[in-house]
N, C-alpha and C positions, 0 to 999 in steps of 0.2 A: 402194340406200338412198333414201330418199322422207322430205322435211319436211314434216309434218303437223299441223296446227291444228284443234284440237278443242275446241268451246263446250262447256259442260256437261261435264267430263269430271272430276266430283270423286266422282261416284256412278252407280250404277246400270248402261246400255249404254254411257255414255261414258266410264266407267272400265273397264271390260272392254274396251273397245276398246281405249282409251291402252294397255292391258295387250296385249292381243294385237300389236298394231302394233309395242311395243318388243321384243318376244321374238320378232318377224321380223325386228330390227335399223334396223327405220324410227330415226330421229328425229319426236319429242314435242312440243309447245307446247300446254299446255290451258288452260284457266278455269275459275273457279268463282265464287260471289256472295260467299261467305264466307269470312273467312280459317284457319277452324279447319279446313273440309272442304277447301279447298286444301292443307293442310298435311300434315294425313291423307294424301290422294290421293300427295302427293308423297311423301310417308315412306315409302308401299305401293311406288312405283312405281319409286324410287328403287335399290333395290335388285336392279331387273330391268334398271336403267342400268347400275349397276358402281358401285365406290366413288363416295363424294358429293365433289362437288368444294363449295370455298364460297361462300358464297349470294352471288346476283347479284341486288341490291332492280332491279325493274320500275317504271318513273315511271308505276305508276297508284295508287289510291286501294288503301289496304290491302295486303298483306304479297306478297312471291314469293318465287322461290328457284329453283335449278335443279341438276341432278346428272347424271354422267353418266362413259363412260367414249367413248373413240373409234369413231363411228359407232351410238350405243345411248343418246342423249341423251333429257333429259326436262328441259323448263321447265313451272313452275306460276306461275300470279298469280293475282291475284283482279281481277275485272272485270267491272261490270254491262253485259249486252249491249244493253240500252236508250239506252244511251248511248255514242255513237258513238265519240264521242274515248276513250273506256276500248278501244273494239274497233278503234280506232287503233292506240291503245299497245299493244295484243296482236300484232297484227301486228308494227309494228315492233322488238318486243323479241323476235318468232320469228324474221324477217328476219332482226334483227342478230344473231343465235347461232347460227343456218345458213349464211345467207349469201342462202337463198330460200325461199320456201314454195310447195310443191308441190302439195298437197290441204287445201282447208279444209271443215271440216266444222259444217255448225248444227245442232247436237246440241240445244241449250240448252233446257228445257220445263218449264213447269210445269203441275197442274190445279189445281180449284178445287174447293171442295163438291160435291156430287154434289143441287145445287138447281135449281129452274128460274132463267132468266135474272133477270126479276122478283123473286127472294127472293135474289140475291149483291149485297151492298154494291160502292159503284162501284170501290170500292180495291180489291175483290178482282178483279172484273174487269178492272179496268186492268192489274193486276200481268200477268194472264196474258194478254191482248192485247200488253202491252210485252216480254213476256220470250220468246213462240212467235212472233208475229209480227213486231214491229216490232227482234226482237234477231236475228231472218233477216234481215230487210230490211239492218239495218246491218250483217251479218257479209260477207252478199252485195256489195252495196255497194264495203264496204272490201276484201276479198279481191278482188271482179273487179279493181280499183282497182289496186292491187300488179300483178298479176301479167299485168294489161295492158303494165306497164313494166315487165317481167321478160321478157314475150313468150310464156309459159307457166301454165298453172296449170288446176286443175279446182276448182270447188265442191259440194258435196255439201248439200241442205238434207232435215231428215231426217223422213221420215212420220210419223202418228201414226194415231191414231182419229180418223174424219172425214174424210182426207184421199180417200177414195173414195166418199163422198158418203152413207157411212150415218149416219144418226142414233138417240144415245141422250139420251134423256129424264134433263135432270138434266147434261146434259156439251154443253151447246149452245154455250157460250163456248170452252170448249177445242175443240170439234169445228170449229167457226166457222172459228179461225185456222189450224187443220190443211188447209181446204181449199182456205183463200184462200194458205196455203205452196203447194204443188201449184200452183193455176191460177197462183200468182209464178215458180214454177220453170221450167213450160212455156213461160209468156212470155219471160223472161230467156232461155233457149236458144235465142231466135230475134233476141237481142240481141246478145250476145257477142262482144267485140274478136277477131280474130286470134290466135290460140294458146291463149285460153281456152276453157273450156267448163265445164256443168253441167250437174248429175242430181239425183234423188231417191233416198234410199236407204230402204226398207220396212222395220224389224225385225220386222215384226207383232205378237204378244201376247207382252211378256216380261213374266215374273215379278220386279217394282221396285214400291217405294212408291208410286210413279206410278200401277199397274195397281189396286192393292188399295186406294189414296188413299180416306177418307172411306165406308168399307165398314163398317158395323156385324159384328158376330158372327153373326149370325144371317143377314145379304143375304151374307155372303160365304161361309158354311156351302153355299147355293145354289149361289151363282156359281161356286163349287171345281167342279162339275160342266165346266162349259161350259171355262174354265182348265185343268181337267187333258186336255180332249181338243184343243185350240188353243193353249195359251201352252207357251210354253218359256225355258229358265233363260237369265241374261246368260251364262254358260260356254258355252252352245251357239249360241247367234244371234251374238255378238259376235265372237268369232273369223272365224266364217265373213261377216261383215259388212266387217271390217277387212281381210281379203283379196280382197274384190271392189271397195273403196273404192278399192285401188292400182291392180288390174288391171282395171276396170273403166270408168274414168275417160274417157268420150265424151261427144261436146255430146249432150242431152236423154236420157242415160241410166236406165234406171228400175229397179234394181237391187231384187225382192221375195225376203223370206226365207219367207215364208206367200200361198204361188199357191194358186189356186183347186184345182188338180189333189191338194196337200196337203192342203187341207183335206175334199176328199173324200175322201181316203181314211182321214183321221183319224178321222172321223165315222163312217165303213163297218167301221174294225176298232176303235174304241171300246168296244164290249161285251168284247173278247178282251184290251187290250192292257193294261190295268190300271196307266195313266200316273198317275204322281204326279208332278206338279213339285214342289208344297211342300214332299212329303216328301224328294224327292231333292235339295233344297234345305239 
């Protein structure tokens, strides 16, 4: 069994993991920004715990709870990862309901329009500089931090678009912090106290608000092309993501679910394989 801290994990690949993780019997600790999609999350997720036990409020801003039955736990809060001492109290209220935290995971992301840098208001860009970057930087941080004085622990900060150096027109700000994550995570691996360690983990192109964010009917009528032969659903990446998170767990680890080798051959039987994500969706 493995305690697990997971940012972002009210929606999308960070709830398909939370999910996957408990139906291997891990133990849970997630976040979310808000307290309605925390609640949700936990409702969903609860159930793959065991009976709900009753709520235990979290001393951060906005609402928690947690449920569970022996060995198949799940905590939720709500906590802006921008701000440190919220990704404090995340820790300390997994610590104290474990007893340790094993793997932490910087799930946590957001994008922005799909404009050039010059046409996003600075709020919009700050949002997503403080929530991909600066909410790694403090998840990192705090998790090495713990588990320095535990003597154990891995951290996981998690890929995106960008984070290999390609760029898209229109996603420069999210790409930006995607690869300044990377060159953080290589460096930290060469940092790291005794018994800790860190990795990257790749989902590649899954099908989330995230992927399709700010897509007109008509650009994304297009883009379904390129999608249906490259992206795959959170049911399929997330599972096998949350089982390599455990078992994969070595300093400078680089865990991809979309290698070069797959995507040729995606491309090579495309015309034959008549991939639907949305529809199997």
């Amino acid at each position: 069994m493995t305690n697990i801290v997971l940012t972002g994990g009210t929606r999308g690949i960070g709830l398909g993991m939370a999910r996957a993780f408990l139906e291997r019997g891990h133990r849970v600790a997630l976040c979310g920004s808000r307290a309605d999609s925390v609640e949700r999350a936990l409702s969903e997720l609860s159930g793959l715990a065991g009976p709900a036990k009753s709520a235990e409020p979290a001393e951060t801003a906005g609402s928690a709870g947690s449920a569970g039955s022996a060995g198949r736990d799940v905590l939720a809060m709500v906590a802006d990862v921008a701000d440190r001492s919220q990704v404090q109290a995340l820790w300390d209220a997994a610590a104290g309901r474990f007893g340790r935290v094993d793997v932490w995971i910087n799930n946590a992301g957001v994008s922005h329009r799909r404009q050039p840098l010059w046409r996003l208001p600075e709020d919009e860009v700050r949002t997503v500089v403080d929530v991909n970057l600066a909410g790694a930087l403090n998840g990192t941080a705090v998790a090495v931090t713990g588990m320095a004085v535990q003597g154990s622990g891995h951290v996981w900060n998690m890929e995106g678009l960008g984070s290999d150096g390609r760029t898209v027109p229109g996603l420069g700000v999210y790409g930006a912090t995607k690869r300044a994550l990377t060159y953080l995570t290589r460096a930290a691996a060469k940092e790291m106290p005794p018994g800790v360690s860190i990795g990257l983990l790749s989902p590649g192109m899954v099908v989330t608000d995230l992927l399709t964010h700010d897509y007109d009917p008509q650009e994304l009528r297009r883009a379904r092309k390129t999608f249906n032969i490259l992206a795959d659903r959170v049911e399929t990446v997330a599972p096998w993501l949350a089982e390599r998170a455990v078992s994969r767990a070595r300093n400078g680890a680089h865990v991809r679910w979309l290698t070069t080798g797959k995507i040729l051959h995606r491309f090579a039987t495309a015309p034959f394989s008549g991939r639907d994500v949305f529809g199997e969706s």
